[in-house]
Biotite code that builds the C-alpha atoms (Angstrom):
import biotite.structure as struc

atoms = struc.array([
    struc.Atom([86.635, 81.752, 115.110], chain_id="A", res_id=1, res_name="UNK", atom_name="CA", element="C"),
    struc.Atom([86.772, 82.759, 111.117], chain_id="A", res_id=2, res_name="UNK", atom_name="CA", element="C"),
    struc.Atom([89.097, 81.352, 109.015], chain_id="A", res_id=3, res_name="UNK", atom_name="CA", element="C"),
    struc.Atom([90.374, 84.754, 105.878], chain_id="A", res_id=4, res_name="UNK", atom_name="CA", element="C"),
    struc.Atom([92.371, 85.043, 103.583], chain_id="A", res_id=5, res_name="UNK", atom_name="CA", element="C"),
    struc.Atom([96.413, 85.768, 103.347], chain_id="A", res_id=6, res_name="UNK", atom_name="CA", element="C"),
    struc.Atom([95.250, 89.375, 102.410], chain_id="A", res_id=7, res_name="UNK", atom_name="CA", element="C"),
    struc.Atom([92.397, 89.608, 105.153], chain_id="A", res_id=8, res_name="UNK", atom_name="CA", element="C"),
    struc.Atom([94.711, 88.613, 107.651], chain_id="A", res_id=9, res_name="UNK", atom_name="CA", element="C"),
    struc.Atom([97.230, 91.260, 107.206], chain_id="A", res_id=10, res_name="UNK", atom_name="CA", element="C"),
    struc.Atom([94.632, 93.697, 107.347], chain_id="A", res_id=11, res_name="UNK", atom_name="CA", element="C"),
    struc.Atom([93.375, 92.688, 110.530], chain_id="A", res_id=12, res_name="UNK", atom_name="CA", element="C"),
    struc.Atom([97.364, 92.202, 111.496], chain_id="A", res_id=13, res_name="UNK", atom_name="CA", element="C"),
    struc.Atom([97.802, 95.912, 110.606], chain_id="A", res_id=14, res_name="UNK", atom_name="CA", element="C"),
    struc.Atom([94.972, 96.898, 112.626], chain_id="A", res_id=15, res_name="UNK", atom_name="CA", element="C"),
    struc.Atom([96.917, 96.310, 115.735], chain_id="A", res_id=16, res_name="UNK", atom_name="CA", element="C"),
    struc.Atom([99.385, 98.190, 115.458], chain_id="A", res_id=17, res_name="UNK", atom_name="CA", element="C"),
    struc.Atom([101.162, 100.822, 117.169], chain_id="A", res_id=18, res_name="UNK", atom_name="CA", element="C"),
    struc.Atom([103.023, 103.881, 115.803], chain_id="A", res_id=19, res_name="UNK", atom_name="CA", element="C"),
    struc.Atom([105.348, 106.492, 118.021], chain_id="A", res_id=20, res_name="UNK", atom_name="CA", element="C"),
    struc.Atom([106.962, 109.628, 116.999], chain_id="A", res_id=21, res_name="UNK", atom_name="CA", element="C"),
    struc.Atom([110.883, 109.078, 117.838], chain_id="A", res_id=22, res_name="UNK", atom_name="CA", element="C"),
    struc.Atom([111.616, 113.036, 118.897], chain_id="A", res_id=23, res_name="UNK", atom_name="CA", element="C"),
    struc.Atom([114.876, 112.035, 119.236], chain_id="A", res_id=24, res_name="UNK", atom_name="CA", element="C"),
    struc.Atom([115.533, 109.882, 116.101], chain_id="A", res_id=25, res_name="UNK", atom_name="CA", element="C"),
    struc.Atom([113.291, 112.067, 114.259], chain_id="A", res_id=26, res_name="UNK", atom_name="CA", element="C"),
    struc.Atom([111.462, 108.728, 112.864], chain_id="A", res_id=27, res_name="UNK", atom_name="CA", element="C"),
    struc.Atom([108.236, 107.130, 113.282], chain_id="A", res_id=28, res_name="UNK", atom_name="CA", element="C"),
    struc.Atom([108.786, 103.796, 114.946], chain_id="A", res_id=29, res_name="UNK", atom_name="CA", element="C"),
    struc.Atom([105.639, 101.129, 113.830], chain_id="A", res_id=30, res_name="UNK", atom_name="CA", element="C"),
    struc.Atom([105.684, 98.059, 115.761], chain_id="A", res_id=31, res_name="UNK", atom_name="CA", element="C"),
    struc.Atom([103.050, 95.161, 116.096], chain_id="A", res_id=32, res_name="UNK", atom_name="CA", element="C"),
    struc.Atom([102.717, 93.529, 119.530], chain_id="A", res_id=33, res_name="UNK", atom_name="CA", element="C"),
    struc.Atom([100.698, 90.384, 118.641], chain_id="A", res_id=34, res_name="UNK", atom_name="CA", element="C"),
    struc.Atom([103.778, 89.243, 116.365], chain_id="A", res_id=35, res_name="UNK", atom_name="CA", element="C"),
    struc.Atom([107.213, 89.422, 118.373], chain_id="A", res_id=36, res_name="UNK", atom_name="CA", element="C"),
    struc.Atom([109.886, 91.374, 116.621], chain_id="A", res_id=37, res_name="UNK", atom_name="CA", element="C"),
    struc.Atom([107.629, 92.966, 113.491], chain_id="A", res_id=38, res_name="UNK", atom_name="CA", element="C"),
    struc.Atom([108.826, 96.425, 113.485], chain_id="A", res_id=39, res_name="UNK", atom_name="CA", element="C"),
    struc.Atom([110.068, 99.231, 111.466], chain_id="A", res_id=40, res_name="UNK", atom_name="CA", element="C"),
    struc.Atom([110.825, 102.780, 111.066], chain_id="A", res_id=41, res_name="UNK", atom_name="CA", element="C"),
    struc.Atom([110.626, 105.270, 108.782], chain_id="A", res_id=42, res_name="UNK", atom_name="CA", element="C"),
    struc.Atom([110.616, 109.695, 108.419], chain_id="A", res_id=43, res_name="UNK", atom_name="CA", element="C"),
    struc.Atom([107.302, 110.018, 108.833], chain_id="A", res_id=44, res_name="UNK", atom_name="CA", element="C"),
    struc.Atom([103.886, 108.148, 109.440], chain_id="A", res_id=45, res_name="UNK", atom_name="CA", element="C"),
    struc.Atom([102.673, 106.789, 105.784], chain_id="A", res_id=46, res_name="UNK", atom_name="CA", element="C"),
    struc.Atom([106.114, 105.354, 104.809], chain_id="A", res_id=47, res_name="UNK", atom_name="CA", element="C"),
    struc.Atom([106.130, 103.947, 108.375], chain_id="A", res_id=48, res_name="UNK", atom_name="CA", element="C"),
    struc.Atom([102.825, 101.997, 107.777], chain_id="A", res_id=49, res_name="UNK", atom_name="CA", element="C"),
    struc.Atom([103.837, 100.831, 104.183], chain_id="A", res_id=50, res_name="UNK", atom_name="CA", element="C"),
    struc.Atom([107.254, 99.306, 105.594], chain_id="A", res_id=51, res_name="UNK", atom_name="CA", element="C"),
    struc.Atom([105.543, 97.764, 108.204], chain_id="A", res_id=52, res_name="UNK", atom_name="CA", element="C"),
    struc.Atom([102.712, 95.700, 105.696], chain_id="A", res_id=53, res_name="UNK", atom_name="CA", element="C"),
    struc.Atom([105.993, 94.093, 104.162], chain_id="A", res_id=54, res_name="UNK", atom_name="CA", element="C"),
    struc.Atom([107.042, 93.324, 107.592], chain_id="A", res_id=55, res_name="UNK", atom_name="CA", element="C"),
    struc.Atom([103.995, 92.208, 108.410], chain_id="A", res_id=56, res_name="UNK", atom_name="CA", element="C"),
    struc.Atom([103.637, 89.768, 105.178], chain_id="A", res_id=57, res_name="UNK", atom_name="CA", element="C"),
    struc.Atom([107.709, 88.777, 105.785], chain_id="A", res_id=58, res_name="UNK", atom_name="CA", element="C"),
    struc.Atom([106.934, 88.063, 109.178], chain_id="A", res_id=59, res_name="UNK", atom_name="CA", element="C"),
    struc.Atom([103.856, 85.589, 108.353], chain_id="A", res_id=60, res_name="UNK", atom_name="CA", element="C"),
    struc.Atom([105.695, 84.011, 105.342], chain_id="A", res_id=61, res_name="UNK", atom_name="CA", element="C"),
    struc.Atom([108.873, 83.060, 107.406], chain_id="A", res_id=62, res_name="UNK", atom_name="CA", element="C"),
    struc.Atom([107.095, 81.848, 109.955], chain_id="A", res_id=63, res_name="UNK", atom_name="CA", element="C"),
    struc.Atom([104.554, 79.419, 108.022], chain_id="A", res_id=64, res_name="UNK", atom_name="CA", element="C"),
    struc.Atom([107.995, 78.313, 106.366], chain_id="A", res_id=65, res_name="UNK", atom_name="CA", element="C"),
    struc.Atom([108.720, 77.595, 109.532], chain_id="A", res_id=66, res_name="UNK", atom_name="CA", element="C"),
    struc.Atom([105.412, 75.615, 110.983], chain_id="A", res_id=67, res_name="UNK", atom_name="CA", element="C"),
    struc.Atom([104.745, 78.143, 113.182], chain_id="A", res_id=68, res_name="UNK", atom_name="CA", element="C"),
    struc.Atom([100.937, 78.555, 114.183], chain_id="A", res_id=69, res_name="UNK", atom_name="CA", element="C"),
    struc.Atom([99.597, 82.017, 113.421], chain_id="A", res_id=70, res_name="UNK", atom_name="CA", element="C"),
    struc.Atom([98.223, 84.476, 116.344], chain_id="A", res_id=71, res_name="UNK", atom_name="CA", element="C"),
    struc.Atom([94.124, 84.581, 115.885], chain_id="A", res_id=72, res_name="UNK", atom_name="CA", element="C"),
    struc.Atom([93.676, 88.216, 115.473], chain_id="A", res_id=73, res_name="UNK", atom_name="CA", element="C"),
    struc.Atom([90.387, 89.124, 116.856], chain_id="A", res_id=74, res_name="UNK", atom_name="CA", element="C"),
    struc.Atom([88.881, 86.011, 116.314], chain_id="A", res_id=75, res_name="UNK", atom_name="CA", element="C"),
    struc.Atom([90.098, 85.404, 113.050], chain_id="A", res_id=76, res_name="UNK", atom_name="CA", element="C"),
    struc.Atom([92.985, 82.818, 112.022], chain_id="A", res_id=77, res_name="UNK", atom_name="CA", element="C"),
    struc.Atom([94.994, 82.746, 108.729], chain_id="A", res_id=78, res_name="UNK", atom_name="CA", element="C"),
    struc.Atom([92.906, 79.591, 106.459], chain_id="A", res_id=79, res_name="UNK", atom_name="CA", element="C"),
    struc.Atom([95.929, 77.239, 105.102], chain_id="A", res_id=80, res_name="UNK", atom_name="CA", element="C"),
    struc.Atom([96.171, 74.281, 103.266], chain_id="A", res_id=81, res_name="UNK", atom_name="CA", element="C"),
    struc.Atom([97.228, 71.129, 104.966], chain_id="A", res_id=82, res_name="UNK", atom_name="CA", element="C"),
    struc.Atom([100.326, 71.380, 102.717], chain_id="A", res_id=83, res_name="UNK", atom_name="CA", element="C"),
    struc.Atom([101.006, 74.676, 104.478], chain_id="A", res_id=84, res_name="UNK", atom_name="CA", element="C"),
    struc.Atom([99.898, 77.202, 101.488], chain_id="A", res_id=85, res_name="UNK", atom_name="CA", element="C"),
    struc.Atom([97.906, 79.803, 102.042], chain_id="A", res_id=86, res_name="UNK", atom_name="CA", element="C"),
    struc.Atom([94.076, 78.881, 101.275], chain_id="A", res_id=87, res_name="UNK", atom_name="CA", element="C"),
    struc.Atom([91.838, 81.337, 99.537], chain_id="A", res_id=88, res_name="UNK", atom_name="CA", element="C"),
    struc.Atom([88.950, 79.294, 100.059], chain_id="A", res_id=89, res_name="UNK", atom_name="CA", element="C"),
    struc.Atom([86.542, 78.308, 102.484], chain_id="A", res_id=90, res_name="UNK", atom_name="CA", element="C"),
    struc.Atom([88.260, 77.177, 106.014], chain_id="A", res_id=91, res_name="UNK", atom_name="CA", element="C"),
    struc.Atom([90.875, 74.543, 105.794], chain_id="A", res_id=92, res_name="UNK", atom_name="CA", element="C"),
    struc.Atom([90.089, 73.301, 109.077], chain_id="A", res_id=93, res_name="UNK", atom_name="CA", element="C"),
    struc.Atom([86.511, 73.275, 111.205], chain_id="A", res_id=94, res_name="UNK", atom_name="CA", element="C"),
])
């Protein structure tokens, strides 16, 4: 397992994720499996992903406010402090 950044993590987050034209809503629903309840939608597929990165960084930040351990996302884990901040540098733990 590799230990990356706040940044890295998203990106590898954002990776996973899953977009589906709503014909009926007209929108572009973007959901993420891997973190339960990170979705949005939006009229069409670039404002779609954008949304979702915010929900994707709101959905990380509440939940490290929170203690909650962060999914490994292929085979990388968000690096944090032991006070529970995001580290930037090499991994917190070994």
């Amino acid at each position: 397992m590799r230990y990356v950044s706040f940044k890295d993590y998203v990106k590898a987050v954002l990776k996973t994720a899953e977009y589906r034209k709503d014909s009926e809503m007209g929108c572009v629903v973007a959901i993420v499996p891997l973190l339960p309840g990170c979705m949005t939608q939006e009229d069409n597929f670039e404002d779609a992903r954008e949304s979702l990165i915010d929900a994707i960084e709101l959905w990380i930040t509440a939940g490290l406010k929170d203690g909650e351990d962060m999914p490994v996302v292929n085979g990388m884990k968000l690096a944090i402090s032991a006070e529970n901040h995001v580290y930037s540098g090499e991994p917190a733990y070994a």
